[in-house]
Residue frames as a rotation matrix with the C-alpha (Angstrom) as fourth column:
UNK 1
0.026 -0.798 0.603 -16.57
-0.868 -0.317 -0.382 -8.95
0.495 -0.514 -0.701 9.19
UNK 2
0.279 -0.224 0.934 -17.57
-0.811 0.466 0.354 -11.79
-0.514 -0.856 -0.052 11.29
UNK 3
0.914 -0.078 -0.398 -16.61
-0.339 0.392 -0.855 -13.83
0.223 0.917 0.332 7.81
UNK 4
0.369 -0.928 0.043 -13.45
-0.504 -0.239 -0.830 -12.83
0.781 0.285 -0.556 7.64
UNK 5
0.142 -0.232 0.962 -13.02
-0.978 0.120 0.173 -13.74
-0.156 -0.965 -0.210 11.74
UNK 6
0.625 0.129 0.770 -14.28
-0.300 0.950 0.084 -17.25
-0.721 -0.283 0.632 11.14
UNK 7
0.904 -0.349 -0.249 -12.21
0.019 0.612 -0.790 -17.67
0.428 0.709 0.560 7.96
UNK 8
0.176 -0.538 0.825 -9.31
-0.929 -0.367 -0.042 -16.58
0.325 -0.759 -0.564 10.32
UNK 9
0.096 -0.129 0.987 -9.79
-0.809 0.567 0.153 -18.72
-0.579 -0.814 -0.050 13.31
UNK 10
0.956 0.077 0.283 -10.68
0.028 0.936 -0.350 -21.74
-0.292 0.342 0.893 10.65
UNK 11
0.411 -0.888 -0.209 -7.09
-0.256 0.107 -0.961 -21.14
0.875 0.448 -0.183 8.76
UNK 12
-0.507 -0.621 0.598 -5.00
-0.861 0.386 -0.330 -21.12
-0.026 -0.682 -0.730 12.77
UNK 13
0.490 0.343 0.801 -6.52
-0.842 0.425 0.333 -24.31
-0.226 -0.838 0.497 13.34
UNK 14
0.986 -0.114 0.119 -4.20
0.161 0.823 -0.545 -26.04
-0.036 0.557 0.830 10.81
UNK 15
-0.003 -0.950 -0.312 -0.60
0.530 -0.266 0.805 -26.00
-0.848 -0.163 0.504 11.02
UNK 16
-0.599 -0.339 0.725 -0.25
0.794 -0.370 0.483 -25.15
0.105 0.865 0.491 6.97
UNK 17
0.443 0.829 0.342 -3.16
0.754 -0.551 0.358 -22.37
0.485 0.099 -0.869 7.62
UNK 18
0.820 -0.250 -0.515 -1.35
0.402 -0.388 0.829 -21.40
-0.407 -0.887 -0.218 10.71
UNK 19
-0.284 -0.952 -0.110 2.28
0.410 -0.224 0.884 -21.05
-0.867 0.206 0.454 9.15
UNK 20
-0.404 -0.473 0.783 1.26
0.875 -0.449 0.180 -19.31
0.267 0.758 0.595 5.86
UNK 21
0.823 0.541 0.175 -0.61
0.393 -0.763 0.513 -16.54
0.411 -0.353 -0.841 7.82
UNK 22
0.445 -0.770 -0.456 2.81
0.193 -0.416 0.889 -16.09
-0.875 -0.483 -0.037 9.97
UNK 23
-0.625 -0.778 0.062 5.00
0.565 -0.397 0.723 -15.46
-0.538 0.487 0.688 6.66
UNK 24
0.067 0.707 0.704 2.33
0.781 -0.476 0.403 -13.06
0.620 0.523 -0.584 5.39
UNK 25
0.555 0.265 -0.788 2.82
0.809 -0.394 0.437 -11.45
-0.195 -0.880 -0.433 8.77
UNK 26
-0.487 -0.793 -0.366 6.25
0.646 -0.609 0.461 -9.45
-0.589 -0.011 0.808 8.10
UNK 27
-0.858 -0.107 0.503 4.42
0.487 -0.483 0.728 -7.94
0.165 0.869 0.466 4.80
UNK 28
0.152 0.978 -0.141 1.22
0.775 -0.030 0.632 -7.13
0.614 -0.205 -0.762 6.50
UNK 29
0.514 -0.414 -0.751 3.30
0.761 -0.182 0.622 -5.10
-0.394 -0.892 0.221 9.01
UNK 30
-0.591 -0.759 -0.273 5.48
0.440 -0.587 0.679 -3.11
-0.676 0.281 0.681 6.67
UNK 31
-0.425 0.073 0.902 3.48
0.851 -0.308 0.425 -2.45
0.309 0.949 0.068 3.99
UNK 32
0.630 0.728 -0.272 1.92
0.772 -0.544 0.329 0.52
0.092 -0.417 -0.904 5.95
UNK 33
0.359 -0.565 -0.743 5.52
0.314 -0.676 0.666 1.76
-0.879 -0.473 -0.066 6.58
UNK 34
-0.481 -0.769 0.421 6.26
0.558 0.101 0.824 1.40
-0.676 0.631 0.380 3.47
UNK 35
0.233 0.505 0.831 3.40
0.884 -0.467 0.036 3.44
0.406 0.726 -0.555 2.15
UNK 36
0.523 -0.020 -0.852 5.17
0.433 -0.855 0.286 6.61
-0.735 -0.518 -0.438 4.26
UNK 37
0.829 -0.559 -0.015 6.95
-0.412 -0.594 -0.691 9.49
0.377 0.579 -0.723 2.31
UNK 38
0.768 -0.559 -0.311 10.72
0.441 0.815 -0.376 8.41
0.463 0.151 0.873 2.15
UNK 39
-0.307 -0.393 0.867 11.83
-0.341 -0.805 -0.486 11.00
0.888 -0.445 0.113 4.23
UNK 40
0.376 0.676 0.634 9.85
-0.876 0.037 0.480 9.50
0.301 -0.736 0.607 6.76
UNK 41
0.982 -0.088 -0.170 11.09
0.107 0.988 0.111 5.83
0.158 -0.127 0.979 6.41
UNK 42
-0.076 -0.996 0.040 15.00
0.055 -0.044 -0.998 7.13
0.996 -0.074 0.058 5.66
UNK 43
-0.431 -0.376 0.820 15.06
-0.612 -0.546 -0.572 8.76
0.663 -0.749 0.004 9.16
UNK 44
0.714 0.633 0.300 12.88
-0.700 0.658 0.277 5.84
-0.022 -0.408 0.913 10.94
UNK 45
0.850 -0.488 -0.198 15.42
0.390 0.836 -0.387 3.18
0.354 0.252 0.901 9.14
UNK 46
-0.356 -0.881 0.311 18.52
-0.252 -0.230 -0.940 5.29
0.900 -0.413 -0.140 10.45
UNK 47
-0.209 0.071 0.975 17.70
-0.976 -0.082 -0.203 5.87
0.066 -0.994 0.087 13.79
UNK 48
0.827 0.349 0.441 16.88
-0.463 0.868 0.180 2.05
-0.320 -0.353 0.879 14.28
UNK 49
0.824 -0.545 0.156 20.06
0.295 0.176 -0.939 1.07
0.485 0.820 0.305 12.36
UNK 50
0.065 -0.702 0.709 22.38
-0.673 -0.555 -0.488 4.12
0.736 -0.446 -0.509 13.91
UNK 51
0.274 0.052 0.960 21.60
-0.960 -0.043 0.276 2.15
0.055 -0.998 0.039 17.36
UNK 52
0.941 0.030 0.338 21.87
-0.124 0.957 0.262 -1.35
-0.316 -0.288 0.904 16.43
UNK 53
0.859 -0.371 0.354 24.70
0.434 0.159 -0.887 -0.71
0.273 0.915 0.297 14.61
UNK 54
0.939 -0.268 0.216 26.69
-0.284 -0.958 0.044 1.78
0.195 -0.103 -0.975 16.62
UNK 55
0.379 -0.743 0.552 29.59
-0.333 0.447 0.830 -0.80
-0.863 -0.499 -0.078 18.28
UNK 56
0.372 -0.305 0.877 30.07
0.802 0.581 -0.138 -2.02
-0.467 0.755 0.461 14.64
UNK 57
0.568 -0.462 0.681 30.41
0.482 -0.484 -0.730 1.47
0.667 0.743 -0.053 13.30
UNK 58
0.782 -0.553 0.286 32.63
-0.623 -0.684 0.380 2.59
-0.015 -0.476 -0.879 16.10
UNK 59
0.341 -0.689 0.639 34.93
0.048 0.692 0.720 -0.35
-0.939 -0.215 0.269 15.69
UNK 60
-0.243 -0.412 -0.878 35.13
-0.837 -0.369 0.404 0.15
-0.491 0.833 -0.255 11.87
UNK 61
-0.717 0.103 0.689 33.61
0.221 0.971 0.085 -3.01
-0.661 0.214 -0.719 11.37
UNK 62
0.411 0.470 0.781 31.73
0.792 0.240 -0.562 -1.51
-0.452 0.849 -0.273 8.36
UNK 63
-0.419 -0.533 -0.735 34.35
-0.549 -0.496 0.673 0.57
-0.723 0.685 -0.084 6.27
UNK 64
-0.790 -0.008 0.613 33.77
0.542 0.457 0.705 -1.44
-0.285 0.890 -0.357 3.60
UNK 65
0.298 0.945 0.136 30.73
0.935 -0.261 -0.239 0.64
-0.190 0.199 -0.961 3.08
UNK 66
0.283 0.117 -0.952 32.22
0.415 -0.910 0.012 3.63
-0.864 -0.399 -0.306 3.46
UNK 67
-0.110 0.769 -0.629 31.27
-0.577 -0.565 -0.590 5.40
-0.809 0.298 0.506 0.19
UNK 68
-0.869 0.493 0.041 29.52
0.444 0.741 0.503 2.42
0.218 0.456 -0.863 -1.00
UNK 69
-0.495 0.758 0.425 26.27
-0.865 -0.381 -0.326 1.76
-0.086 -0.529 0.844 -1.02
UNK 70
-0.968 0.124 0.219 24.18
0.119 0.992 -0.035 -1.19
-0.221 -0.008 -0.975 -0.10
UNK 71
-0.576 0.815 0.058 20.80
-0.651 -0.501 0.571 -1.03
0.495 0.291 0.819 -1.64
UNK 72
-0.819 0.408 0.402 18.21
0.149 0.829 -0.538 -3.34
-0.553 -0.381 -0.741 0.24
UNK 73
-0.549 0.776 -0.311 15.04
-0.708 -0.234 0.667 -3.80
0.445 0.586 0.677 -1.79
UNK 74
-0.719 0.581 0.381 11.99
0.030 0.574 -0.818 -5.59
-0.694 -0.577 -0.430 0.27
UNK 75
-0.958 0.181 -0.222 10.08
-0.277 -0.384 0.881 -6.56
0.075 0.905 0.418 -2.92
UNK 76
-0.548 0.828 -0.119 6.69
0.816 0.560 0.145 -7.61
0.187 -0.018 -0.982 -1.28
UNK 77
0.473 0.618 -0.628 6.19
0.742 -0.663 -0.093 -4.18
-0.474 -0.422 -0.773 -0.18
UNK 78
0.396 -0.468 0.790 8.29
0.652 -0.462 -0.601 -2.15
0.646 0.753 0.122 -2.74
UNK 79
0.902 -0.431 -0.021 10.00
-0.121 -0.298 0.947 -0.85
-0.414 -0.852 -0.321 0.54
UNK 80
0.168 -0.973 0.161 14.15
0.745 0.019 -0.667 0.26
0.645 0.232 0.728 -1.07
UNK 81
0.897 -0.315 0.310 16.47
-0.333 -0.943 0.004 2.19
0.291 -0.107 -0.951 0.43
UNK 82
0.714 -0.672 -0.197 20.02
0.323 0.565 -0.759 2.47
0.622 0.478 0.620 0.89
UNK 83
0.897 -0.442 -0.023 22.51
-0.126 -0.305 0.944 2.34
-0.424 -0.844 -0.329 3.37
UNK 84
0.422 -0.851 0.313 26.19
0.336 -0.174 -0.926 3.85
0.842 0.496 0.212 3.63
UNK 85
0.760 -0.290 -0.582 28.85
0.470 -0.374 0.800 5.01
-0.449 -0.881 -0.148 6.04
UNK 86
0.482 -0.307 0.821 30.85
0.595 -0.573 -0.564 7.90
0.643 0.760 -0.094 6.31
UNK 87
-0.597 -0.669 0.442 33.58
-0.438 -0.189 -0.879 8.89
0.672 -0.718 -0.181 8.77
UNK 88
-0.978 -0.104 -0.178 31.78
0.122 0.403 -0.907 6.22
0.166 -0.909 -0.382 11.37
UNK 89
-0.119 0.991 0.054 28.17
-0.261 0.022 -0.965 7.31
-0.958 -0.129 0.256 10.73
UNK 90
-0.516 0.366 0.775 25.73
0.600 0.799 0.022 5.43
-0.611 0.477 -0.632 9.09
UNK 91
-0.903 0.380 -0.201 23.95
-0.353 -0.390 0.851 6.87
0.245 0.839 0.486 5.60
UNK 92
-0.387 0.857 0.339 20.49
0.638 0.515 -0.572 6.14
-0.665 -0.005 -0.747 5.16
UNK 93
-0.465 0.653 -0.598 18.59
-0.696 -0.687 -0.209 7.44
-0.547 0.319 0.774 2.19
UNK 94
0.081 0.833 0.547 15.51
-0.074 0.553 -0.830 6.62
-0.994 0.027 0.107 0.45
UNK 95
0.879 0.214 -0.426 16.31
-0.333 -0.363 -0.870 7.71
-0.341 0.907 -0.248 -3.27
UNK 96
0.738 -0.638 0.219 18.96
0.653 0.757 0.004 6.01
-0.169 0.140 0.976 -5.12
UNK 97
0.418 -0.790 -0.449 22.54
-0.117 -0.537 0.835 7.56
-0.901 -0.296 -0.317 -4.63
UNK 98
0.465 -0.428 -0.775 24.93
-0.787 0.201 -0.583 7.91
0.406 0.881 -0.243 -7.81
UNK 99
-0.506 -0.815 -0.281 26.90
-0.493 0.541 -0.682 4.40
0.708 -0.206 -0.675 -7.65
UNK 100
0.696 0.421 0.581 24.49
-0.649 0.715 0.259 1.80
-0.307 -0.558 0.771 -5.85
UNK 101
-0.442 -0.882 -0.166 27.15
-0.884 0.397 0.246 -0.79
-0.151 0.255 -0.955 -5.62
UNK 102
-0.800 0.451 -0.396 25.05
0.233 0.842 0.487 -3.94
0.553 0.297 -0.778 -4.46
UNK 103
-0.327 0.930 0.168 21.75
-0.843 -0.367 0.394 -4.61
0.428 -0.013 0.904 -4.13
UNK 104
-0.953 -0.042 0.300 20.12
-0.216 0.789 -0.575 -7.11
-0.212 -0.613 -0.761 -1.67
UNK 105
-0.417 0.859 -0.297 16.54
-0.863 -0.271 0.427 -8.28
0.287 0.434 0.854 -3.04
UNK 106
-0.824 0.140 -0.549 14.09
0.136 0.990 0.048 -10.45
0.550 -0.035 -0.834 -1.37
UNK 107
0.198 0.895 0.401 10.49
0.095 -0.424 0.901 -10.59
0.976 -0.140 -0.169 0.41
UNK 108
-0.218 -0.225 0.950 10.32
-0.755 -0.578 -0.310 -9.64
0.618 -0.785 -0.044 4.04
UNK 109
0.804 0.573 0.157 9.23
-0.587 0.726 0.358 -13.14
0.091 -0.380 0.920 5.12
UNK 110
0.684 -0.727 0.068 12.66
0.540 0.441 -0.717 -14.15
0.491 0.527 0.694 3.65
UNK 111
-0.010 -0.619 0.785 14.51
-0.063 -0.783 -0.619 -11.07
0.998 -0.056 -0.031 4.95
UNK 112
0.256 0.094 0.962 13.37
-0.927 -0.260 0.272 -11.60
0.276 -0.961 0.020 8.72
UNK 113
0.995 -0.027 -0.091 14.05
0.054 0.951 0.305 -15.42
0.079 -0.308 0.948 8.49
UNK 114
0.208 -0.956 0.209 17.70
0.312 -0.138 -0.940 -14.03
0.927 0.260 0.270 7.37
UNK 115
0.135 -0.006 0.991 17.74
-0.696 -0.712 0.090 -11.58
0.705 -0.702 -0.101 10.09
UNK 116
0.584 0.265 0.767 16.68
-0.811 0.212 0.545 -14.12
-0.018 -0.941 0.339 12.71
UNK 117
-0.497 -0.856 -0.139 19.64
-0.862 0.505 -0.030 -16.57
0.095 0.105 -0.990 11.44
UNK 118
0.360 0.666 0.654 17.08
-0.409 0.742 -0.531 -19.31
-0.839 -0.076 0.539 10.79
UNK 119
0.524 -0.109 0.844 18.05
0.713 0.598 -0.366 -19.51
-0.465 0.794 0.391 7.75
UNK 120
0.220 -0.644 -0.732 21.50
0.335 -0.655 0.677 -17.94
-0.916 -0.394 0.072 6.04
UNK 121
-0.004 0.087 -0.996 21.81
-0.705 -0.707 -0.059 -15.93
-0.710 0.702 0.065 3.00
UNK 122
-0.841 -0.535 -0.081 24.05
-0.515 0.745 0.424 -18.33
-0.166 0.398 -0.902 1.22
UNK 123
-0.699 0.659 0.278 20.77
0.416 0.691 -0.591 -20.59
-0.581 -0.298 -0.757 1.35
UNK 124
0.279 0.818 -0.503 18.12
0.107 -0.546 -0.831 -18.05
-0.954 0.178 -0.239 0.36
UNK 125
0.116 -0.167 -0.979 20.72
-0.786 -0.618 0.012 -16.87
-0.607 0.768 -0.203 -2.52
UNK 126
-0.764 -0.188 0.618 20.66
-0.213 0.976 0.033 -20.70
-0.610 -0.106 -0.786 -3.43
UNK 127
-0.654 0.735 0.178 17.68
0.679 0.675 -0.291 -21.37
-0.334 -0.069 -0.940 -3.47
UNK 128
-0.714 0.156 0.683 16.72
0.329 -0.786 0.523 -17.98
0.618 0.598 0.510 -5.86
UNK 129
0.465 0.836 -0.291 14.81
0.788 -0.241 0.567 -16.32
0.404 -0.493 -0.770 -2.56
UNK 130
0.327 -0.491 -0.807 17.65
-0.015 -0.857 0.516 -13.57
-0.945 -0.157 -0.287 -2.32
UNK 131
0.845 0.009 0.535 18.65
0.527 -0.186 -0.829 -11.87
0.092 0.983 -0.162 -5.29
UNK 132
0.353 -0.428 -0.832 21.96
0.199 -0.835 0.514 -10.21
-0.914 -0.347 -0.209 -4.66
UNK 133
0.563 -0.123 0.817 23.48
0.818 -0.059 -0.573 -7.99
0.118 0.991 0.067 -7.75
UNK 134
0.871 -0.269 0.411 26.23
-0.045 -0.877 -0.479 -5.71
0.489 0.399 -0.776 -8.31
UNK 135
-0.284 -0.958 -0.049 29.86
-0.859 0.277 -0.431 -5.73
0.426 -0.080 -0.901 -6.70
UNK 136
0.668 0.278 -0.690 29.68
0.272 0.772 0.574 -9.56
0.693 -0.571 0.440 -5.64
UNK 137
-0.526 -0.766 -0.369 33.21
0.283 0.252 -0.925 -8.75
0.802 -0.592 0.084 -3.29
UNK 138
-0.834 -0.081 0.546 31.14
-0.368 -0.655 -0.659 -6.12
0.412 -0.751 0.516 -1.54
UNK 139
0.234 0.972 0.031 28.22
-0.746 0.159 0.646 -8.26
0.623 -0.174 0.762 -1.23
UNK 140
0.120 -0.019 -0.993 30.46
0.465 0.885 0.039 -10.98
0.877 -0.466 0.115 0.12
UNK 141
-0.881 -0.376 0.288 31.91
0.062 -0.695 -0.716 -8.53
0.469 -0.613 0.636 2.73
UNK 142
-0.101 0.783 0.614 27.89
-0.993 -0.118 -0.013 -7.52
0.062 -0.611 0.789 3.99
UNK 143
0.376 0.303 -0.876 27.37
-0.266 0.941 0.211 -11.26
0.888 0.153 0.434 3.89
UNK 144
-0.495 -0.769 -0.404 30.61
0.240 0.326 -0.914 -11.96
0.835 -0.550 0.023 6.37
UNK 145
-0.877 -0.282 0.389 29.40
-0.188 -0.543 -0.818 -9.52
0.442 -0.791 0.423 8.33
UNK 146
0.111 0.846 0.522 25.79
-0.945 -0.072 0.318 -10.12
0.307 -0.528 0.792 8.92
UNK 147
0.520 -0.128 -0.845 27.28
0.378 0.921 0.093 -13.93
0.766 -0.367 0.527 9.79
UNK 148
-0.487 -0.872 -0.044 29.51
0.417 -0.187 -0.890 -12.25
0.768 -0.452 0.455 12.36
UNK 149
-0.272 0.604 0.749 27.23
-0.333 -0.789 0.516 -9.72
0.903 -0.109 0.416 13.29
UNK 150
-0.892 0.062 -0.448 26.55
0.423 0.468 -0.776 -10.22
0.162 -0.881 -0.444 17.66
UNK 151
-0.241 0.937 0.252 22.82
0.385 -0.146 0.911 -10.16
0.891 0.317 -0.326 17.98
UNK 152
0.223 0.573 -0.788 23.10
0.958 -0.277 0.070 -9.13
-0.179 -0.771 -0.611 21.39
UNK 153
-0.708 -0.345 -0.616 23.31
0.626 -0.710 -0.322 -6.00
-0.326 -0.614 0.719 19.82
UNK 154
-0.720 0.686 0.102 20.08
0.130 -0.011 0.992 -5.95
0.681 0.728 -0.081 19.39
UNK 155
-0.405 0.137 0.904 17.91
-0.894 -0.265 -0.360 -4.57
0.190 -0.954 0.230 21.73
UNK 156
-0.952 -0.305 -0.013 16.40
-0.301 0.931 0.208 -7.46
-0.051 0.202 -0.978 23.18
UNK 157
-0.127 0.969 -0.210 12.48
-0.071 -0.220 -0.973 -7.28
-0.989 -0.109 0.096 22.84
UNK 158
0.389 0.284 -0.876 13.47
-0.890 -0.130 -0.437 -7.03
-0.238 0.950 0.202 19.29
UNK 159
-0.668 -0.569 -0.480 16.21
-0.585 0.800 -0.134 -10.34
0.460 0.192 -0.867 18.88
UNK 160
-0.711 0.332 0.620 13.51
-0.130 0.804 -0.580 -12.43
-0.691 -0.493 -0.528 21.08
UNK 161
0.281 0.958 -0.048 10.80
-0.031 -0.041 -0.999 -11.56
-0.959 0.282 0.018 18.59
UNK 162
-0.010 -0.606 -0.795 13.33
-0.991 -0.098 0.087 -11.83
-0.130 0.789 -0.600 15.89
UNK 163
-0.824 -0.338 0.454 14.22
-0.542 0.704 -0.459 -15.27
-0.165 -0.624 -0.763 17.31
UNK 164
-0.590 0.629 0.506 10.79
0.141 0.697 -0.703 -16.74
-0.795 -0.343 -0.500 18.06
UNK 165
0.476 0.808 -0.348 9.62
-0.595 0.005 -0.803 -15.76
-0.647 0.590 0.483 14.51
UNK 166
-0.205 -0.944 -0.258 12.34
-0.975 0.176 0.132 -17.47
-0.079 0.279 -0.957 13.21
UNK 167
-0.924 -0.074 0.376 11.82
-0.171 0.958 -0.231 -20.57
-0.343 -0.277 -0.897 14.83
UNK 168
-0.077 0.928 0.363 7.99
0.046 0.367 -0.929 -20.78
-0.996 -0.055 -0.071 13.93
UNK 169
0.405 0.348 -0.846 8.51
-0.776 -0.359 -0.519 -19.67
-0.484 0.866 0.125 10.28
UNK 170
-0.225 -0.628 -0.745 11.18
-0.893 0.438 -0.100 -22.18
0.389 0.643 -0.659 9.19
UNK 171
-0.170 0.077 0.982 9.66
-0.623 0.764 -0.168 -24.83
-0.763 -0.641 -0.082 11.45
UNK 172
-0.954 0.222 -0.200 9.45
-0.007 0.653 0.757 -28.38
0.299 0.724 -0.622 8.99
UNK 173
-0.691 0.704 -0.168 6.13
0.463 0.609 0.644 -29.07
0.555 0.367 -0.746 8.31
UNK 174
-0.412 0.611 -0.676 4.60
0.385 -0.555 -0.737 -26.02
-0.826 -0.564 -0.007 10.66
């Protein structure tokens, strides 16, 4: 154990040591959730979703979903599941629906840099670190929107820590 510590502390003491331990972080984090039954994650991933999401689905600002489905696949932690809306509420399930339209695919180091608007799809799907596949319109359509998308509706404990991993992951030469 006290190995491990010192190989630790020796890796922060270098920027490159320091910055590939932080994009390891996101997957180090999930992969526990991601080893729950999918009943467990579906209803976790709504309820976190339902809330950030609620002004967007009361405005209609995600019909386009509405019976679509957007698969998301977090392939560092084999963590899928798929999200839909239906009269104004949000879908969430863990098992694949008939008709997955498109499919978002990418690691979770990638996915949270997306999230935190460090760095924008368009880029990732560029640069073969997002994989999107299946209706491209509807993929442009989730695309628009997460560029639209007003982070202050995020709570904010979560958009600062969204934010400040952001900035340290994509830093040049951190």
């Amino acid at each position: 154990m006290k190995k491990v510590a010192a190989d630790l502390m020796s890796r922060l003491q270098t920027r490159s040591g320091a910055r590939q331990l932080l994009t390891h972080l996101p997957k180090a984090l999930l992969l526990p959730f991601a080893k729950l039954p999918g009943c467990v994650q579906q209803s976790v991933i709504k309820k976190v979703l339902s809330q950030v999401l609620k002004p967007s689905l009361e405005l209609g600002e995600l019909d386009f979903l509405n019976r679509n489905y957007l698969e998301v696949v977090i392939t560092d932690v084999a963590l899928t599941f798929y999200i839909s809306v239906e009269e104004a509420n949000l879908i969430v399930q863990s098992e694949r629906p008939l008709g997955g339209d498109v499919s978002f695919q990418g690691n979770s180091n990638y996915m949270l840099l997306m999230m935190s608007r460090e760095i924008d799809p368009d880029t990732l799907f560029f640069q073969r670190k997002l994989l999107m596949t299946g209706d491209t319109e509807l993929g442009l359509e989730i695309k628009n929107f997460l560029d639209d998308f007003d982070m202050t509706q995020v709570p904010k404990v979560v958009n600062s820590a969204l934010q400040q991993y952001g900035k340290l992951a994509a830093a040049p030469g951190a």
